[in-house]
DRENFI-602260 format. One record per atom (N, C-alpha, C): residue number from 1; z, x, y; residue in one letter; atom name. Coordinates in Angstrom, 2 decimals, m for minus. Atoms other than C-alpha are relative to their C-alpha. Layout:
<rs>
+-----+---------+---------+---------+----+----+
|   i |      zz |      xx |      yy | aa | at |
+-----+---------+---------+---------+----+----+
| NUM |       Z |       X |       Y |  A | CA |
...
+-----+---------+---------+---------+----+----+
</rs>
This chain:
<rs>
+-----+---------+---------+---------+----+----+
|   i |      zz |      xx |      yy | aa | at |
+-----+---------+---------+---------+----+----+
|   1 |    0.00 |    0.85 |   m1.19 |  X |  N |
|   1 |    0.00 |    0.00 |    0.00 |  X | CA |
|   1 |    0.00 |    0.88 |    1.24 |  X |  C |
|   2 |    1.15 |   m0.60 |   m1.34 |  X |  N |
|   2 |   m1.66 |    1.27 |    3.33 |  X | CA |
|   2 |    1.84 |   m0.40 |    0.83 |  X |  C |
|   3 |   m0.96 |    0.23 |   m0.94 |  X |  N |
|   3 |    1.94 |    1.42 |    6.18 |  X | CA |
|   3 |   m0.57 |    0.12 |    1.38 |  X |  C |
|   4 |    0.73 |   m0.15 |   m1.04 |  X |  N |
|   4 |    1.34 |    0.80 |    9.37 |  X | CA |
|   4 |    1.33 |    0.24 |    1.06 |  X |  C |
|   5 |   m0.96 |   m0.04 |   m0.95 |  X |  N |
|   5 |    4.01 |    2.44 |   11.99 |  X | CA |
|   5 |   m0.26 |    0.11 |    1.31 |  X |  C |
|   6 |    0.55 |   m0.45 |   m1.05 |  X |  N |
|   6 |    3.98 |    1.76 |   15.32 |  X | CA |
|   6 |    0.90 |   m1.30 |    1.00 |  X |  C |
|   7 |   m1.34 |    0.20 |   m1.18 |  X |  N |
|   7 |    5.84 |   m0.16 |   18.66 |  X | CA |
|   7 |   m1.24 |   m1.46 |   m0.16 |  X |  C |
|   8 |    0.93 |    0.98 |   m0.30 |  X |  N |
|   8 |    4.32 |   m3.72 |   18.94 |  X | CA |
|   8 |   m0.36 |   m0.15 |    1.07 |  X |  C |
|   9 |    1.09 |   m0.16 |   m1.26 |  X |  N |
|   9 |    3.49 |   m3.42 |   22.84 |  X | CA |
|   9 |   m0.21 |    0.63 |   m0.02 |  X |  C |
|  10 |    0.98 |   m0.97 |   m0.12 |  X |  N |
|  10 |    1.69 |   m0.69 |   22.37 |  X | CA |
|  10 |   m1.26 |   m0.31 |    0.10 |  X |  C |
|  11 |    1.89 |    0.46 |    0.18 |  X |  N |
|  11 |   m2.22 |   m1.14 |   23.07 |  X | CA |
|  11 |   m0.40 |    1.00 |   m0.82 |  X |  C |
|  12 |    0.52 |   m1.18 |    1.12 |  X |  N |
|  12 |   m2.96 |    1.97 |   20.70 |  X | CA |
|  12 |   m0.15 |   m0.83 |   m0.86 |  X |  C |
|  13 |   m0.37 |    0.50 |    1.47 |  X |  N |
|  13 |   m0.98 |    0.48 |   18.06 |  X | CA |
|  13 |   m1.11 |   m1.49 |   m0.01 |  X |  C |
|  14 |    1.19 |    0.97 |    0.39 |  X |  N |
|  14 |   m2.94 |   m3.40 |   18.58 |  X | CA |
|  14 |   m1.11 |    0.19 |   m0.19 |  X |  C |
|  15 |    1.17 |   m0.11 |    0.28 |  X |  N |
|  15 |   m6.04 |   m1.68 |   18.84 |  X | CA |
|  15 |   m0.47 |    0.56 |   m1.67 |  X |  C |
|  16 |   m0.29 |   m0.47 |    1.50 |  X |  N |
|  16 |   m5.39 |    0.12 |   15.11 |  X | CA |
|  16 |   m0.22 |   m1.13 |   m1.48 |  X |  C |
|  17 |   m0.14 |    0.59 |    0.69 |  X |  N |
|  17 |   m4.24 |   m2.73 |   14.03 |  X | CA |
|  17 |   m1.47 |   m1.45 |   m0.31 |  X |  C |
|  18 |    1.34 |    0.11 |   m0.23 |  X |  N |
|  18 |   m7.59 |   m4.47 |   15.37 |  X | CA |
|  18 |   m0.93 |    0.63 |   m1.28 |  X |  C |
|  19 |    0.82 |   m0.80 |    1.08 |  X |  N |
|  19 |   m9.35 |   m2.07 |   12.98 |  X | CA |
|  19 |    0.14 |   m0.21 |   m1.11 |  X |  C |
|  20 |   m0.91 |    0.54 |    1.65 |  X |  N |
|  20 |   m7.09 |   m2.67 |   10.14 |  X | CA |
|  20 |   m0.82 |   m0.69 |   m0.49 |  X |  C |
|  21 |    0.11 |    1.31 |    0.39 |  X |  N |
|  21 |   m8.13 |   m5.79 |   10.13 |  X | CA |
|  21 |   m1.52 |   m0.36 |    0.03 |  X |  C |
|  22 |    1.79 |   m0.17 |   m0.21 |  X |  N |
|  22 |  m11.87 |   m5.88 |   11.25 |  X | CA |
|  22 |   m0.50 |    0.92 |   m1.43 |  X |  C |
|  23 |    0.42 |   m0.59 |    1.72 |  X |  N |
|  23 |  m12.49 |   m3.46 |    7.55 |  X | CA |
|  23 |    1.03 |   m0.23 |   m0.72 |  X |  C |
|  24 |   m0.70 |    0.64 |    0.62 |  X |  N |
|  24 |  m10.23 |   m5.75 |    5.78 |  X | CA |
|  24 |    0.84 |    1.10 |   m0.63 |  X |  C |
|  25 |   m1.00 |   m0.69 |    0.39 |  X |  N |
|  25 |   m7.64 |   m3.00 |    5.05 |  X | CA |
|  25 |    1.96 |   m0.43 |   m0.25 |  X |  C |
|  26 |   m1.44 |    0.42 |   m0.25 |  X |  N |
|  26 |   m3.96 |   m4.48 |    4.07 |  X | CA |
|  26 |    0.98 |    0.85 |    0.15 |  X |  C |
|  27 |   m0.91 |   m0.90 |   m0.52 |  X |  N |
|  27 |   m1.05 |   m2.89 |    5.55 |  X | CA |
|  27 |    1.22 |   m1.04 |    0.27 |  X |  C |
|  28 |   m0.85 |    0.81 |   m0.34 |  X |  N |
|  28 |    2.29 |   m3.87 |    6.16 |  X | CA |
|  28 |    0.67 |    0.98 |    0.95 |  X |  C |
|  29 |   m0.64 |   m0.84 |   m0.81 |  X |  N |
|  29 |    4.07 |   m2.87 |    9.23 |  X | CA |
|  29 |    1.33 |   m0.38 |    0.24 |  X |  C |
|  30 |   m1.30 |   m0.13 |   m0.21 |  X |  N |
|  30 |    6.93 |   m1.32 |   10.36 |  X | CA |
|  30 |    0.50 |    0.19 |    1.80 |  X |  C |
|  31 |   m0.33 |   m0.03 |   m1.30 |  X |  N |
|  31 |    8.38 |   m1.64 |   13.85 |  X | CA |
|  31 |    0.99 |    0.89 |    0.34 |  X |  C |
|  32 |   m1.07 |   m1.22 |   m0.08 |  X |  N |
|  32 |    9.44 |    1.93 |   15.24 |  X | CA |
|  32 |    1.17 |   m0.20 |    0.87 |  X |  C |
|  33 |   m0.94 |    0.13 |   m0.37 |  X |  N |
|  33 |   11.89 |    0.81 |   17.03 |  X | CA |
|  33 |    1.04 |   m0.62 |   m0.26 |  X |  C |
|  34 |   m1.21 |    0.49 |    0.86 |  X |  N |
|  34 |   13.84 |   m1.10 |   15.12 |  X | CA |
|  34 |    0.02 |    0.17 |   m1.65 |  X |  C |
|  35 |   m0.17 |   m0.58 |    1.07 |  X |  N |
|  35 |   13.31 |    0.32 |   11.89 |  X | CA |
|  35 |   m0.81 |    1.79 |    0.40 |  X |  C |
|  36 |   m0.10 |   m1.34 |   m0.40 |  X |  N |
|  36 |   14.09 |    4.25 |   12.84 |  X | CA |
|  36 |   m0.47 |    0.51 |   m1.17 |  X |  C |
|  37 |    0.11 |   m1.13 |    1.18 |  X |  N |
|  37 |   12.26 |    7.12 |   10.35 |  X | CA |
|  37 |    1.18 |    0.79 |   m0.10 |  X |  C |
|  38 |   m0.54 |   m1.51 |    0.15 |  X |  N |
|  38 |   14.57 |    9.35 |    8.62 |  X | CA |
|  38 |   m0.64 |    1.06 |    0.44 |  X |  C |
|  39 |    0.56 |   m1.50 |    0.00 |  X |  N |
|  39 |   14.50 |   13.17 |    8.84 |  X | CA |
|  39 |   m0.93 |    0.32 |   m1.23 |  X |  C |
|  40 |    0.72 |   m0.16 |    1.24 |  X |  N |
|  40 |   13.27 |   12.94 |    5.37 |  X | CA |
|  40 |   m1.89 |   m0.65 |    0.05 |  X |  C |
|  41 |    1.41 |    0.38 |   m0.35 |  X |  N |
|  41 |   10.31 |   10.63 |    6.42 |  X | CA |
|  41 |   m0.65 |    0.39 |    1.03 |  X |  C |
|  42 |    0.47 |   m0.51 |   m1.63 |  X |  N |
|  42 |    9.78 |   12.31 |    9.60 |  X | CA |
|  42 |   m0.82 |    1.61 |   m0.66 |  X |  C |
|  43 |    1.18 |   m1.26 |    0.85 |  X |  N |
|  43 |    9.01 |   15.83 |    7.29 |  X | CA |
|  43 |   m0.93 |   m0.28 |   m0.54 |  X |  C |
|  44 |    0.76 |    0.26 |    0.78 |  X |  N |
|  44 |    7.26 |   14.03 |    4.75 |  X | CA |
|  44 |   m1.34 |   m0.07 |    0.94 |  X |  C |
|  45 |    0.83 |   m0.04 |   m1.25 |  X |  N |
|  45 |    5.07 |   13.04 |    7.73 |  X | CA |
|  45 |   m0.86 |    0.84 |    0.54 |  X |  C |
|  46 |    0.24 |   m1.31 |   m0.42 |  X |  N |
|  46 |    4.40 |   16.09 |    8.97 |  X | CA |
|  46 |   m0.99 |    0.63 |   m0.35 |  X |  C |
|  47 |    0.59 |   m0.73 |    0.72 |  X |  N |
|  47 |    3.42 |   17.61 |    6.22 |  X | CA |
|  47 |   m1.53 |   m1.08 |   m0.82 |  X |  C |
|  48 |    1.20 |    0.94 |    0.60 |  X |  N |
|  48 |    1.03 |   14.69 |    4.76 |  X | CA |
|  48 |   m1.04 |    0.20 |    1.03 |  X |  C |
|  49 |    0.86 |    0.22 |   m1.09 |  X |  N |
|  49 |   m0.65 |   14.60 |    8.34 |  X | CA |
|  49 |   m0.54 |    1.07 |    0.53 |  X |  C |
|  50 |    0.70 |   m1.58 |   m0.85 |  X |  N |
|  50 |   m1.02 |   18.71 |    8.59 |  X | CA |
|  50 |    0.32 |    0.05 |    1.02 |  X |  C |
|  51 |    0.03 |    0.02 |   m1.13 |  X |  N |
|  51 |    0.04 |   18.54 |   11.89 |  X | CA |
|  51 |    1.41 |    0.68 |    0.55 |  X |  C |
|  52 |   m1.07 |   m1.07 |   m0.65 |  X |  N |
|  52 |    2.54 |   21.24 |   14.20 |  X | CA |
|  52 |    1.01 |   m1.08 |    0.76 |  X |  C |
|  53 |   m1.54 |    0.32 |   m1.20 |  X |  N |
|  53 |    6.01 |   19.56 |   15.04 |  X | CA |
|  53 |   m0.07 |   m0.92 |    0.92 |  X |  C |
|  54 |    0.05 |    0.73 |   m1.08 |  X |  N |
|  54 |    5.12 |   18.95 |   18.22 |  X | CA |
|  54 |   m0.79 |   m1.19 |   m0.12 |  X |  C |
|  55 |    0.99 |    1.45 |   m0.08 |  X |  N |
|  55 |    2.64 |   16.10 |   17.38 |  X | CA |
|  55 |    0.35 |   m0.81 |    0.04 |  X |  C |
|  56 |   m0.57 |    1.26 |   m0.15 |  X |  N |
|  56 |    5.18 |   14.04 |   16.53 |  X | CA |
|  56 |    0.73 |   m0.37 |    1.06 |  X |  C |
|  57 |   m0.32 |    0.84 |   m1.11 |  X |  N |
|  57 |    6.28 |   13.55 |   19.80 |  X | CA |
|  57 |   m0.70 |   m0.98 |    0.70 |  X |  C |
|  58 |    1.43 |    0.61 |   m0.63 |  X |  N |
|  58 |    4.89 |   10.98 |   21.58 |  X | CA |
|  58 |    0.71 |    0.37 |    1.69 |  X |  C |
|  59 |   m0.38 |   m1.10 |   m1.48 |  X |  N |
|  59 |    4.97 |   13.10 |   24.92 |  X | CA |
|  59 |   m0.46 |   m0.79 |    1.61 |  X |  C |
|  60 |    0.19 |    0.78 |   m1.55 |  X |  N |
|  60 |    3.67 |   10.34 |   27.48 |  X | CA |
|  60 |    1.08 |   m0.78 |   m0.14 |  X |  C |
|  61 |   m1.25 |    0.82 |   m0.13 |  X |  N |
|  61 |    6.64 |    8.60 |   26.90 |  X | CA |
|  61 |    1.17 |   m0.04 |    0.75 |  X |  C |
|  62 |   m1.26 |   m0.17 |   m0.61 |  X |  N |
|  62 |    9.48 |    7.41 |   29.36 |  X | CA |
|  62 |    0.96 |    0.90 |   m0.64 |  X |  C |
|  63 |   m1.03 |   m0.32 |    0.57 |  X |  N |
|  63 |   12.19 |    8.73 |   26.94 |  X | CA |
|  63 |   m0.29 |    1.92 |    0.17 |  X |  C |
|  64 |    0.45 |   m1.29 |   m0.04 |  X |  N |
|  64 |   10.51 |   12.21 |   26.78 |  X | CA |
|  64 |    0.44 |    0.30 |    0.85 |  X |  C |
|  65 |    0.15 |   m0.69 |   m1.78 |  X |  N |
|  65 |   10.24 |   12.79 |   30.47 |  X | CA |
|  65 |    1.58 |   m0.13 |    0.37 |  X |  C |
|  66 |   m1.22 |    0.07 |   m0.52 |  X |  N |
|  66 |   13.94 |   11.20 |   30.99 |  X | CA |
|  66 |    0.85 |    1.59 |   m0.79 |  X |  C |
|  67 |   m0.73 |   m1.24 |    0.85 |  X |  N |
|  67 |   15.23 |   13.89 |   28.35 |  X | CA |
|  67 |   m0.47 |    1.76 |    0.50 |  X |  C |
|  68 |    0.47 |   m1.34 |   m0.14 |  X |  N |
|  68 |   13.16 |   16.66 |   29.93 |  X | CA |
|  68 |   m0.41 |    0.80 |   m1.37 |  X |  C |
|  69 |    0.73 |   m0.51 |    1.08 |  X |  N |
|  69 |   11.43 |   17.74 |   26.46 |  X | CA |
|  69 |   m1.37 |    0.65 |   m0.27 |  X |  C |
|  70 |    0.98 |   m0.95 |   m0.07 |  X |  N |
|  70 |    8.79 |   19.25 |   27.60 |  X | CA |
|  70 |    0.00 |    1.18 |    0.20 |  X |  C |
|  71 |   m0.45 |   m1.15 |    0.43 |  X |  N |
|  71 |   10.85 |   22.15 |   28.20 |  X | CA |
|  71 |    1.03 |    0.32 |   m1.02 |  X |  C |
|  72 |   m1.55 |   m0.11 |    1.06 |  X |  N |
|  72 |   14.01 |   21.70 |   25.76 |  X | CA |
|  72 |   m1.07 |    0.44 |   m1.44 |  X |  C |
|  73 |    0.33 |    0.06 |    1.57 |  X |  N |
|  73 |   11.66 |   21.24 |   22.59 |  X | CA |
|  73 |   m0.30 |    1.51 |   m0.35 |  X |  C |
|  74 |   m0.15 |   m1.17 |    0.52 |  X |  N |
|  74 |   10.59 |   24.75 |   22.39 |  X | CA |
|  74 |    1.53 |    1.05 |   m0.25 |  X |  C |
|  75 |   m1.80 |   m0.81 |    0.44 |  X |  N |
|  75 |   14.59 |   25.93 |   21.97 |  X | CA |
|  75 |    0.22 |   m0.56 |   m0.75 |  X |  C |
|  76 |   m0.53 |    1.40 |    0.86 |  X |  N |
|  76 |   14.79 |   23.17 |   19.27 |  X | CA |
|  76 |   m0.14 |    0.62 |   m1.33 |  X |  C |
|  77 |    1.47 |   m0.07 |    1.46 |  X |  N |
|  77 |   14.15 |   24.18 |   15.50 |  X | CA |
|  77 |    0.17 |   m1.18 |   m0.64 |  X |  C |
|  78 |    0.82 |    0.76 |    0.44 |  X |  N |
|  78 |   12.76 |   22.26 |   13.43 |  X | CA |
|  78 |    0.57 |   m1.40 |   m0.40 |  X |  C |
|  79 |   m0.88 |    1.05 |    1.12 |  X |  N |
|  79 |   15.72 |   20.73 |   11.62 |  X | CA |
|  79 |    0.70 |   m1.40 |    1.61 |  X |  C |
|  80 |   m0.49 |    0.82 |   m1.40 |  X |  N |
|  80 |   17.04 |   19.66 |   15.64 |  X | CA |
|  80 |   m1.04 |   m1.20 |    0.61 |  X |  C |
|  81 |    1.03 |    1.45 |   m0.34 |  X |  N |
|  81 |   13.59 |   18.02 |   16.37 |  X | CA |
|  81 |   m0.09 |   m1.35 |   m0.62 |  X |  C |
|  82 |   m0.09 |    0.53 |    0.82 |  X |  N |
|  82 |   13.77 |   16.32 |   13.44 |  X | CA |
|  82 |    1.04 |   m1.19 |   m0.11 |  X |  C |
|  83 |   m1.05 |    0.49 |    0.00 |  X |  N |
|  83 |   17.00 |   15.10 |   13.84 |  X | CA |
|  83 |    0.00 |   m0.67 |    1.80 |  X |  C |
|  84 |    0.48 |    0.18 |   m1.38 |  X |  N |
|  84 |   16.13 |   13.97 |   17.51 |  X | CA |
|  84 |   m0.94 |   m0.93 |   m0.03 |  X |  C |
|  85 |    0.93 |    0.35 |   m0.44 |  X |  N |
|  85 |   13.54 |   12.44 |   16.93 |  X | CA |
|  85 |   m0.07 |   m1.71 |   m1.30 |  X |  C |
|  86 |   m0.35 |    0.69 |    0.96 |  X |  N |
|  86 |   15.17 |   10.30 |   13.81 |  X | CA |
|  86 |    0.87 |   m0.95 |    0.46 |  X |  C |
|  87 |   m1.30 |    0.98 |   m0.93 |  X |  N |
|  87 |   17.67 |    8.45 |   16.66 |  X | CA |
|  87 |   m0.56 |   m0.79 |    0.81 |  X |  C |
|  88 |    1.27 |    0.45 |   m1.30 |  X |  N |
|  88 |   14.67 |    7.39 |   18.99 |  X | CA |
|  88 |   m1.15 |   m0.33 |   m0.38 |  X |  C |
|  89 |    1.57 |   m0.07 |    0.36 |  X |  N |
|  89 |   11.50 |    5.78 |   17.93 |  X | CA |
|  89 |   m0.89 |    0.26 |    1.04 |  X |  C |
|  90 |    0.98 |   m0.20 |   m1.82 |  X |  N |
|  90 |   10.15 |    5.78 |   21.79 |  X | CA |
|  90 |    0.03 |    1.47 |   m0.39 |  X |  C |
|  91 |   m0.18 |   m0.62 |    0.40 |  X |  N |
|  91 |   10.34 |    9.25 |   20.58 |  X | CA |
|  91 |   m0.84 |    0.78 |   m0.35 |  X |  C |
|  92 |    0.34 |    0.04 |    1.19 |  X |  N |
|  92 |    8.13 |    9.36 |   18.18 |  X | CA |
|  92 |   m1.88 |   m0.18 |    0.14 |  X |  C |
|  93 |    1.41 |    0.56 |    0.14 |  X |  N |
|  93 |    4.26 |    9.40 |   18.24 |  X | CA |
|  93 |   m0.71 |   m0.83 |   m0.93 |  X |  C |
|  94 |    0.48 |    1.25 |    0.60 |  X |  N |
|  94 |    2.48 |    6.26 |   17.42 |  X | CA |
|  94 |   m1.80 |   m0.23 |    0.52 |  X |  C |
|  95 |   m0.61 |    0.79 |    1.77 |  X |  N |
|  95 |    0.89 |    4.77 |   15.38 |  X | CA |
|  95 |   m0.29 |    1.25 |   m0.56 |  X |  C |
|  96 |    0.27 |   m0.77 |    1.47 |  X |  N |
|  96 |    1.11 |    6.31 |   11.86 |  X | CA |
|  96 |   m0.25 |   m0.79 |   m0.41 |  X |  C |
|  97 |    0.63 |    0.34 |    0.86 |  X |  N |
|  97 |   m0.64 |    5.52 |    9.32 |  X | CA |
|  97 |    0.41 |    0.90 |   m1.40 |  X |  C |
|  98 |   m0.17 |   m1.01 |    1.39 |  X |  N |
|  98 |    0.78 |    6.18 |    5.71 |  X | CA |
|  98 |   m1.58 |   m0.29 |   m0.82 |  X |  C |
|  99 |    1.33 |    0.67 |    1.15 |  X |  N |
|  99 |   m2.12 |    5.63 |    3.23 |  X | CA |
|  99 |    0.05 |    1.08 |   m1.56 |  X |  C |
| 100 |   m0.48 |   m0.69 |    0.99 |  X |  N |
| 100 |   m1.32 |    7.03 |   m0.60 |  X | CA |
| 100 |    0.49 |    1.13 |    0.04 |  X |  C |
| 101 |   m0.46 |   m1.61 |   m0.17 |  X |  N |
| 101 |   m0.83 |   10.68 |   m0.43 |  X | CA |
| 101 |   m0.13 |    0.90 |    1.65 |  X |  C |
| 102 |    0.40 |   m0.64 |   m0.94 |  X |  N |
| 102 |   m1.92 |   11.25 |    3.53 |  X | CA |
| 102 |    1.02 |   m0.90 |    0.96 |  X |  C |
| 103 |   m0.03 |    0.81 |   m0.56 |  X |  N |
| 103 |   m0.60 |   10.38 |    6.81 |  X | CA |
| 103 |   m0.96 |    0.41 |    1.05 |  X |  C |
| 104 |    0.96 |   m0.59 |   m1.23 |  X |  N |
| 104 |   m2.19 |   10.36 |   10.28 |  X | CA |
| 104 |    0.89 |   m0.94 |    0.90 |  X |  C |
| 105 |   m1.26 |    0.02 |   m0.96 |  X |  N |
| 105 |   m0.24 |   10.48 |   13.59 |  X | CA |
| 105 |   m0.84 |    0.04 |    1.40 |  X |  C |
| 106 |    0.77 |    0.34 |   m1.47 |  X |  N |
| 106 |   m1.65 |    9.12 |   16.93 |  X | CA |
| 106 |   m1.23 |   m0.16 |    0.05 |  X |  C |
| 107 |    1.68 |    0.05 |   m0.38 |  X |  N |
| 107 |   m5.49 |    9.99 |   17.74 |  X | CA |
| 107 |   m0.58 |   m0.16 |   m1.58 |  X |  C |
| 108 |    0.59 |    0.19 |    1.94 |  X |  N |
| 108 |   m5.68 |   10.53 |   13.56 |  X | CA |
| 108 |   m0.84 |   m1.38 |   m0.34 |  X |  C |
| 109 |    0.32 |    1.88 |    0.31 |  X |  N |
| 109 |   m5.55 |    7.03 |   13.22 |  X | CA |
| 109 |   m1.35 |   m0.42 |    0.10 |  X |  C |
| 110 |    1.28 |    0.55 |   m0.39 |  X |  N |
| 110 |   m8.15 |    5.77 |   14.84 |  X | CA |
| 110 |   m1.44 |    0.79 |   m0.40 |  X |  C |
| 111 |    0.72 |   m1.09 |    0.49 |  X |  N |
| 111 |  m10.34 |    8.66 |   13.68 |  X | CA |
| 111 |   m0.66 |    0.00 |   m1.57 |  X |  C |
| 112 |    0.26 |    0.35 |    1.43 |  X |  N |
| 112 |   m9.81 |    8.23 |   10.28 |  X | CA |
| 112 |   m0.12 |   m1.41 |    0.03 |  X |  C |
| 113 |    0.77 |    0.88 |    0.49 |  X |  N |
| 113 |  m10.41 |    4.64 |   10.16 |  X | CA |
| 113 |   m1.53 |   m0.38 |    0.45 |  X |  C |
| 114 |    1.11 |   m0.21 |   m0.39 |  X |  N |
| 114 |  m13.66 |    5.01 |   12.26 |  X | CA |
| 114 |   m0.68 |    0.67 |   m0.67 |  X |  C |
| 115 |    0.75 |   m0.62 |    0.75 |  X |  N |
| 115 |  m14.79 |    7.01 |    9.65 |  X | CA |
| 115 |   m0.70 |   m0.39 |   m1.13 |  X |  C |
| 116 |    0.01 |    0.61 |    1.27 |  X |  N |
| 116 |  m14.14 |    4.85 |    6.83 |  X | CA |
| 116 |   m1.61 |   m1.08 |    0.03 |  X |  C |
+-----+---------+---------+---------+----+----+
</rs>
C-alpha cells in the first residue's frame, strides 16, 4: 500500500494528491501534523529516498525560520536532527511518498509520479 504523508493545506500536498488520483494510484494518508514520524521512520526515510539530512527539512517553513535552522542545523548530528524533527511535523518536508521499498520527499514526488 502506496502512503501518502503530507499537511492537508498544503497546495503541494493537494496537487500530489491530484495525481494520485488522476493515475488511479491508492494511497492512504497520513496527516503530518497530527500523526508525528518517529526517528525510526524519519531514518528509514532517508535512506529509502537517497537523500542528505537536510532534505528533510521543509526549509520554507514558518517553524524553521522561527527556530533559526538555517544556521543551528549544521551543529546538529544526525541523531539531534532526527530527533527535532520527530516533535514537529511543520518541520518536516512534504509530501512523502512511501511506495514498497522507496520513498520520495518533496519535489521527488511529483517527479516520480510524472514519470509513471
Amino acid at each position: 500500500m502506496n502512503t501518502l504523508i503530507g499537511y492537508k493545506k498544503c497546495s503541494t500536498c493537494k496537487n500530489v494528491e491530484k495525481l494520485l488520483e488522476e493515475k488511479n494510484i491508492s494511497y492512504e494518508y497520513r496527516e503530518i501534523d497530527k500523526d508525528l514520524l518517529s526517528v525510526e521512520e524519519l531514518k528509514k526515510i532517508k535512506d529509502l529516498a537517497e537523500v542528505d539530512i537536510y532534505k528533510l527539512f521543509n526549509s520554507s517553513g514558518v517553524r524553521y525560520r522561527e527556530l533559526n535552522l538555517k544556521d543551528k542545523k549544521k551543529d546538529m548530528t544526525d541523531q539531534e536532527i532526527f530527533e527535532l524533527l520527530s516533535t514537529d511535523g511543520m518541520l518536516v518536508k512534504r509530501p512523502i511518498l512511501l511506495k514498497d521499498d522507496k520513498a520520495y520527499v518533496g519535489p521527488q514526488v511529483k517527479k516520480y509520479l510524472e514519470s509513471l
